[in-house]
N, C-alpha and C positions, 0 to 999 in steps of 0.2 A: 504494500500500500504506500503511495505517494504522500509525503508530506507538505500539505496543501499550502502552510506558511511558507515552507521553505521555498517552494517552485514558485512561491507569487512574491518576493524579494527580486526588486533591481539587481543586479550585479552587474560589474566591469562585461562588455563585452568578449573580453576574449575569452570568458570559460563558458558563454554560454551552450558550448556544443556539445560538451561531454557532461555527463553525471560526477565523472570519476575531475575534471576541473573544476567543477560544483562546488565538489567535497573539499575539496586543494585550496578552493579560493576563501570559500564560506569556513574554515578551520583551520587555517595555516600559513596563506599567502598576504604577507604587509603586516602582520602583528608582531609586532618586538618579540626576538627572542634573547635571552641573556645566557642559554644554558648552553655551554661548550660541545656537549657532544651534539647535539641535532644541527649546533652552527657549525661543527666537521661535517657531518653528516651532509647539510645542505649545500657544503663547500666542494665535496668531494661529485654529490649528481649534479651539480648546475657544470662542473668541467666532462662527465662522463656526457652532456646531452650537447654540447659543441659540435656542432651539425647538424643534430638530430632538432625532431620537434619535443617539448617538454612532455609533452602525453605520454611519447616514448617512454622516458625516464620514468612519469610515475607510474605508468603501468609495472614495469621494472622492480619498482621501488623495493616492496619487501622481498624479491630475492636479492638484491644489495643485500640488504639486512642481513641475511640469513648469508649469505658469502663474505661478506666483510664482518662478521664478528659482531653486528649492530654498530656499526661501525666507532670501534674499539680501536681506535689510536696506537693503544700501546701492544695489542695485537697485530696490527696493518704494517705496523714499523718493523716487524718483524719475518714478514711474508718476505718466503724464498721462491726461488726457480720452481720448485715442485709446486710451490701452492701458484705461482703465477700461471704455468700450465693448468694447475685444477680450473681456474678461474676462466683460461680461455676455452675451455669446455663445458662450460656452463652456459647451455644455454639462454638463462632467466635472465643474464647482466647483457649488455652490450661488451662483445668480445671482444676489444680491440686494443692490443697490447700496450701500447702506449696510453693510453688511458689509463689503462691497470696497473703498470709499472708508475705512473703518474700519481694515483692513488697512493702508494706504497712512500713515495719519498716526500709527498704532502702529510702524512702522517707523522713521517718523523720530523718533518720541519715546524709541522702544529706542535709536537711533546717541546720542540724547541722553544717555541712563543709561547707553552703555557709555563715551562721553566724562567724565562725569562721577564717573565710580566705577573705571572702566577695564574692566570686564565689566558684564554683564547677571548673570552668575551672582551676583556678590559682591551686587550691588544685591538680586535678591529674594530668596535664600536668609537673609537679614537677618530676615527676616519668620518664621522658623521658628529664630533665635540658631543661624542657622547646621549643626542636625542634625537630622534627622528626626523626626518626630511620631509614635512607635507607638502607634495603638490596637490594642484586641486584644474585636474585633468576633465574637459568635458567629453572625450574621449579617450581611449587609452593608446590610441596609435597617438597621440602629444607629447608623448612620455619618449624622454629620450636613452637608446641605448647605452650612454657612458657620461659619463659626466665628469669634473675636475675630480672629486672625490672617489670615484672607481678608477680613474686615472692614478690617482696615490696610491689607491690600495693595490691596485696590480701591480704598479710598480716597484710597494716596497714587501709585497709576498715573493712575486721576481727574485729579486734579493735577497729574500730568504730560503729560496731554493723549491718552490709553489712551481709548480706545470699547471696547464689549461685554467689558469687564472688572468685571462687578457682580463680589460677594461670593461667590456661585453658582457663578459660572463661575471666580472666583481658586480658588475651591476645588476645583472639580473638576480644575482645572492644577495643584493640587499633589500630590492624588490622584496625578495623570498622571506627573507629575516624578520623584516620590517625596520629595515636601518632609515627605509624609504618608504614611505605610503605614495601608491600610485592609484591607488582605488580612481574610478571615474566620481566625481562631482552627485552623480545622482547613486549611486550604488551605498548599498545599506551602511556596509562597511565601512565609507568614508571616514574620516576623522574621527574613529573611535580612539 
């Protein structure tokens, strides 16, 4: 049975096609998160979906989960040749070695930044002085793919030894985080 509140709520355009973006947008997508592992977690699909469409990824989602350890940092840091092989034979993840070897040396560069700073959260949320970024988009193609602030952060994850963290995809992770509110103007979610 259909939940008749739910389906009669504005949302952003872009999830309106799927159920499973619904669920993504209406629970997940532009609400501040502060807790380190789902900000790995979000860091690691927004570089595994660099090409792809995001549906992709979430369809995916929970066998990440279940291959990455729920994606456990201080496990990931530690995947060898054999488990990189298991992983290219899974079919549930997106196979594609550099991704997955990209995964692995982002992990140990996150245990870096959380030794370093003491959280992953204190380290990027730095990137946005710490509060949310409201725009106030009348549609969501206004919203732009990179900004000065995904420019630094790519830049200084680069730096720290981060793969498939262009500007593009820091953006779209803060999107995701909610470093960034990008809700369209009439969508329920706005400015909450």
């Amino acid at each position: 049975m259909k939940d008749i509140e739910n389906e009669s709520k504005h949302r952003c355009g872009w999830c309106e096609s799927s159920q499973i973006y619904k669920e993504y947008h209406d629970n997940e997508w532009g609400q501040p998160v502060h807790d380190d592992q789902y900000l790995f977690e979000m860091l690691i699909l927004e570089g595994a979906q660099a090409g792809l469409s995001w549906i992709t990824v979430l369809k995916k989602r929970e066998h990440y989960r279940m291959a990455y350890d729920n994606f456990d940092a201080h496990k990931m840091a530690y995947y060898d040749e054999i488990k990189i092989e298991e992983l290219l034979q899974n079919a549930g993840i997106i196979r594609n070695k550099l991704k997955i070897k990209s995964a692995i040396l982002n992990a140990k560069a996150f245990l870096k930044i959380v030794k370093e700073f003491g959280s992953f959260d204190t380290y990027i949320w730095q990137f946005v002085n710490n509060k949310p970024i409201i725009n106030t988009w009348e549609n969501y193609r206004q919203a732009p793919t990179r900004t000065p602030e995904s420019d630094a952060m790519s830049k200084d994850l680069l730096k720290r030894g981060f793969k498939f963290v262009g500007s593009t995809i820091c953006y779209a992770f803060m999107q995701a985080v909610g470093m960034v509110s990008d809700h369209e103007k009439k969508c329920f979610l706005a400015h909450l």
